[in-house]
C-alpha positions as CSV (number, residue, x, y, z in Angstrom):
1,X,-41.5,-25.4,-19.2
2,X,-40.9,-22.3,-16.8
3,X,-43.7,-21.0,-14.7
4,X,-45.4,-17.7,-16.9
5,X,-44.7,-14.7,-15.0
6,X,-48.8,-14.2,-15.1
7,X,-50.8,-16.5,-15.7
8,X,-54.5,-16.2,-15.7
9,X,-57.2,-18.8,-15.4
10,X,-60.9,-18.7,-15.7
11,X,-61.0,-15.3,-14.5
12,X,-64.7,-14.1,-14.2
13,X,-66.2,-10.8,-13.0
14,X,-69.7,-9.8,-12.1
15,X,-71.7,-6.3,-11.8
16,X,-74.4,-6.9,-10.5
17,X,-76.1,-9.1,-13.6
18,X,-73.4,-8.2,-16.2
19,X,-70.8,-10.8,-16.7
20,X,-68.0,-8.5,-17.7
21,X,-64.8,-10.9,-17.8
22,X,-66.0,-14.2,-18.9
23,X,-63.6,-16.9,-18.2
24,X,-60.7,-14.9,-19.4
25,X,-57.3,-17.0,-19.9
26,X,-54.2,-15.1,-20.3
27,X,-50.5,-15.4,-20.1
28,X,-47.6,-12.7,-19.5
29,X,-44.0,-14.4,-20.1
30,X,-40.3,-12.7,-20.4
31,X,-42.2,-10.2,-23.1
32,X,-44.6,-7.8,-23.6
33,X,-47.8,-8.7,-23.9
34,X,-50.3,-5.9,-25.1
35,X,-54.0,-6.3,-24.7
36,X,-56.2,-4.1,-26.9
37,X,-59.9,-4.1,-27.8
38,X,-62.9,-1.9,-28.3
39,X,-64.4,0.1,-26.0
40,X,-66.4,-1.5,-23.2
41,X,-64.7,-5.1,-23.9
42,X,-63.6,-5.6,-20.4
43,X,-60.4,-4.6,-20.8
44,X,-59.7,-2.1,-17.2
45,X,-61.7,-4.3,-15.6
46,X,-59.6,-6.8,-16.2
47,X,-56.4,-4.8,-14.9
48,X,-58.5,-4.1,-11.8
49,X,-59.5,-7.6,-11.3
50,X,-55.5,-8.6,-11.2
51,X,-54.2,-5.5,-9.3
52,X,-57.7,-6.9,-6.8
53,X,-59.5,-3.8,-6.7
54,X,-62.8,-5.5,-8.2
55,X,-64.0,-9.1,-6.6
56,X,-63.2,-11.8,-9.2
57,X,-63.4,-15.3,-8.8
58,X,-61.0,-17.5,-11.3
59,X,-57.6,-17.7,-10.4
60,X,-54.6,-15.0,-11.0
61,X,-51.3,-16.0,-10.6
62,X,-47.7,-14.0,-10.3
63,X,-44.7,-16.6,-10.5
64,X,-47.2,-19.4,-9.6
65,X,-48.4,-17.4,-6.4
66,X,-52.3,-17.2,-6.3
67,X,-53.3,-13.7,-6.0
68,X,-57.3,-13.6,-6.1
69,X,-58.7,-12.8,-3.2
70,X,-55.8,-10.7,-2.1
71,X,-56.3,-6.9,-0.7
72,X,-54.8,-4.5,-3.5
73,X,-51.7,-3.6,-1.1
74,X,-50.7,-7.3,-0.8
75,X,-51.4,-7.2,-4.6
76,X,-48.4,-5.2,-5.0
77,X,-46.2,-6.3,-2.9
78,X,-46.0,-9.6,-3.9
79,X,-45.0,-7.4,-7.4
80,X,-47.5,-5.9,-9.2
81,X,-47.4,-2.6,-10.2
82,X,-50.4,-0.4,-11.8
83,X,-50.6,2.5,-13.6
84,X,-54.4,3.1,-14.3
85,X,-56.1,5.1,-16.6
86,X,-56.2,8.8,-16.1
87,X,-52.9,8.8,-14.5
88,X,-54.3,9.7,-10.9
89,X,-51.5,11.7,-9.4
90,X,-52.3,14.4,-6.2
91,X,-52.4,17.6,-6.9
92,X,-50.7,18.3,-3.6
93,X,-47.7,16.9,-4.2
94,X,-44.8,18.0,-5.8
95,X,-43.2,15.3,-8.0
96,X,-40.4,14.6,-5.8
97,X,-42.5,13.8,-3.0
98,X,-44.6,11.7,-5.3
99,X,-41.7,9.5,-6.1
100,X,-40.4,9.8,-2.2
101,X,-43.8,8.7,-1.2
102,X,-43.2,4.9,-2.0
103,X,-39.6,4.9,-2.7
104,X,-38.1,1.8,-0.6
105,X,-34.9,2.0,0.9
106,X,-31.4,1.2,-0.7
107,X,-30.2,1.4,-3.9
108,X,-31.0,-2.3,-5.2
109,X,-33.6,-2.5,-8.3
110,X,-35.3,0.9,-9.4
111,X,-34.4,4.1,-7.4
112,X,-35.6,7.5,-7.5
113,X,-32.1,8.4,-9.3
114,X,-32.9,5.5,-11.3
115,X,-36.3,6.7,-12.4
116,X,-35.1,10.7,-12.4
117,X,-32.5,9.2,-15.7
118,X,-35.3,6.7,-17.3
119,X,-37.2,10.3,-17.5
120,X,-35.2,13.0,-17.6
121,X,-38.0,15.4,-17.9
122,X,-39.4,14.5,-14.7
123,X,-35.9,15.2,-12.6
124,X,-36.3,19.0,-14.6
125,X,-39.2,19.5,-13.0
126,X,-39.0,17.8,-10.0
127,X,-40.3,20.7,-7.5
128,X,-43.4,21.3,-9.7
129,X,-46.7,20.2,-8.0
130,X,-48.1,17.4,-10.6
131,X,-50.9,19.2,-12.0
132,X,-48.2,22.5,-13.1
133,X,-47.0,19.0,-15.7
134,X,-48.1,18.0,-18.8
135,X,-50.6,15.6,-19.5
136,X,-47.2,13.4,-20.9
137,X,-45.4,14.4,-18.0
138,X,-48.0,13.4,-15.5
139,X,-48.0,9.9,-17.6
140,X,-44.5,9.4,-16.8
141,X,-44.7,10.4,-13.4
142,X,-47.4,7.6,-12.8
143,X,-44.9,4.9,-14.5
144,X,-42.3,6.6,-12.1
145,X,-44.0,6.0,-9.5
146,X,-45.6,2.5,-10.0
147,X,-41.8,1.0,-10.6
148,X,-40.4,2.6,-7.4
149,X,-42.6,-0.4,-5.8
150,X,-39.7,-2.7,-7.9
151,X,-42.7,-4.6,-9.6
152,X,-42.0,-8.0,-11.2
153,X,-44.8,-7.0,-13.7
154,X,-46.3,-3.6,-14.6
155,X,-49.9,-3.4,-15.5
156,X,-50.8,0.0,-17.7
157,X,-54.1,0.8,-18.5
158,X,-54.1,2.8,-21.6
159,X,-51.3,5.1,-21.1
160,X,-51.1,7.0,-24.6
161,X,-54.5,8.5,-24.5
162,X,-55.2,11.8,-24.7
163,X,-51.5,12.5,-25.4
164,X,-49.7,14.2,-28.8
165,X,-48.3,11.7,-30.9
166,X,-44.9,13.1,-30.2
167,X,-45.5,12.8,-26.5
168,X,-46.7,9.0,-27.6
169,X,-42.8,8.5,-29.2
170,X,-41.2,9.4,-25.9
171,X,-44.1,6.9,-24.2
172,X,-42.9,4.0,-26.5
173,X,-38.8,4.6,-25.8
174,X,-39.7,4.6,-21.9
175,X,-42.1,1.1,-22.2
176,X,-39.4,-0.4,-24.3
177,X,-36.5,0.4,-21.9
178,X,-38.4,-0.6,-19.5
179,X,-39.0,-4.1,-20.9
180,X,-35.6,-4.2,-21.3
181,X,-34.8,-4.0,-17.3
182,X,-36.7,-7.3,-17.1
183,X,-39.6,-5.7,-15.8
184,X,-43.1,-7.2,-17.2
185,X,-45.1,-5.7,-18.9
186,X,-49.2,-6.0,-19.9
187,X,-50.1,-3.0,-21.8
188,X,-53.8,-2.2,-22.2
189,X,-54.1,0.1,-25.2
190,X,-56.6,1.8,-27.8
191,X,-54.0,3.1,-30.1
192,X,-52.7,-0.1,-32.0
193,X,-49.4,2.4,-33.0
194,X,-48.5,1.7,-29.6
195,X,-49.5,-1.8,-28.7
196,X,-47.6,-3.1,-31.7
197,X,-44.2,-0.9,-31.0
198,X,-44.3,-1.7,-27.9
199,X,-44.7,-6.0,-28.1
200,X,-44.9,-8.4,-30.8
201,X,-47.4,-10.6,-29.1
202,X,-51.0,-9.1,-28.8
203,X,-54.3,-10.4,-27.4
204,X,-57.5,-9.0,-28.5
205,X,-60.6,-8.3,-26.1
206,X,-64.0,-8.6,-27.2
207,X,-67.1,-8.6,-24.8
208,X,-64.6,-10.0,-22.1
209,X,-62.9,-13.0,-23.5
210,X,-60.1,-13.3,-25.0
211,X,-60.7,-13.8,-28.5
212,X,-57.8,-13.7,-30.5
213,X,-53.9,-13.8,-30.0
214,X,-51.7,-12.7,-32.2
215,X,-48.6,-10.9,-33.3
216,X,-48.1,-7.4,-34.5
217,X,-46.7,-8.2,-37.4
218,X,-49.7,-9.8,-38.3
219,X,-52.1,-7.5,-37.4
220,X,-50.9,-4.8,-39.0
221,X,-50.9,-6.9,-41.9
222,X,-54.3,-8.0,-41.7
223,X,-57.1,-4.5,-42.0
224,X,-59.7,-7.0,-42.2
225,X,-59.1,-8.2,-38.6
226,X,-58.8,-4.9,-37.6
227,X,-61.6,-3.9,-38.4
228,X,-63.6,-6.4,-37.1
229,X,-61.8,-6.4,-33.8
230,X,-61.0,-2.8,-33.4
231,X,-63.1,-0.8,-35.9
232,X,-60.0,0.9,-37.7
233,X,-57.4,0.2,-40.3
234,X,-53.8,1.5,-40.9
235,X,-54.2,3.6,-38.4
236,X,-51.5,3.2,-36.0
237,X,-48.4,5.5,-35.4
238,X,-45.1,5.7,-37.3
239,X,-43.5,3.6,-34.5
240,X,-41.6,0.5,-35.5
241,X,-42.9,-2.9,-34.9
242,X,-41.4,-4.3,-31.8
243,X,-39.0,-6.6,-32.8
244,X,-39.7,-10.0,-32.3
């Protein structure tokens, strides 16, 4: 069989005397994968531990290349990307010289053209300093910037929150054309809408293992597993189903 893209092994984390990520196994192929859970599961620690900005022993690997006990930098240049939670963009910059600050020369793989026609909205107001955007805006300008590195693999950390459901729409259009450049993708998410329109195969997070996997289809069919596992039911968006 080919080599996952990700593949994660007896990953473990540590604060102090919490054991946060627990011997987490995981696996990111050609698809999707989208990783939800409750609060406090583990879940961003989890994208921190394989983007290395939180000591983890275990083993993380990109195309069979050991990444664990890399510095962040080397992290992503071997071809991961990370968009973290709260989007984290300088309120200095314009978006233009956002995007210009890690552009890489030439015009293979993604561009700032390239990203300026995945979001259209973003080469509108590309003289605006980031924090004159939108909260959706300043989303996509985070994803922007985090595939101008030309990742092999994309980790988000829950990228719909705090946005308006129609600003969530325009979220799910841009993960799926992304996944459909080849780029990888491991979406942590809260909203189940947009974990389940964006892949079909899910893993669920609770008190950092992983304890079930899964596809959308069935776990929009099952409200007794989400409740247990997420504490809603038939709650998620209008969004189809990724298809499988």
């Amino acid at each position: 069989m080919a080599e996952p893209l990700l593949h994660v092994s007896d990953l473990n984390v540590r604060y102090g005397q919490s054991h946060v990520l627990q011997g987490v196994n995981l696996e990111v192929g050609t698809e999707p994968l989208s990783l939800i859970g409750r609060n406090g599961m583990g879940k961003t620690t989890l994208c921190n531990a394989i983007t290395g900005l939180v000591h983890a022993t275990g083993s993380v690997k990109l195309a069979g290349q050991e990444l664990v006990g890399r510095q962040p930098h080397l992290i992503a240049r071997a071809g991961v990307g990370y968009v973290p939670q709260g989007r984290r963009v300088f309120a200095s910059l314009t978006v233009d010289e956002h995007l210009r600050m890690v552009a890489r020369r030439g015009n293979a793989g993604w561009t700032i053209r390239k990203v300026y026609e995945l979001v259209p909205s973003l080469a509108a107001r590309k003289k605006n300093g980031a924090t004159q955007l939108s909260g959706g805006e300043q989303q996509m300008l985070a994803i922007a910037r985090a595939l101008l590195l030309n990742p092999r693999l994309l980790v988000m950390d829950k990228p719909s929150e705090g946005l308006a459901p129609i600003v969530v729409e325009n979220l799910i259009e841009v993960l799926r054309n992304v996944a459909n450049e080849g780029v990888g993708l491991l979406l942590v998410e809260q909203n189940l809408g947009v974990a389940t329109a964006v892949s079909e195969r899910l893993a669920i997070m609770v008190t950092g293992v992983i304890a079930v996997e899964t596809t959308s289809a069935e776990l929009l069919a099952d409200e007794a597993s989400q409740r247990r596992f997420l504490g809603v039911a038939s709650t998620h968006t209008e969004a189809a189903p990724a298809s499988a």
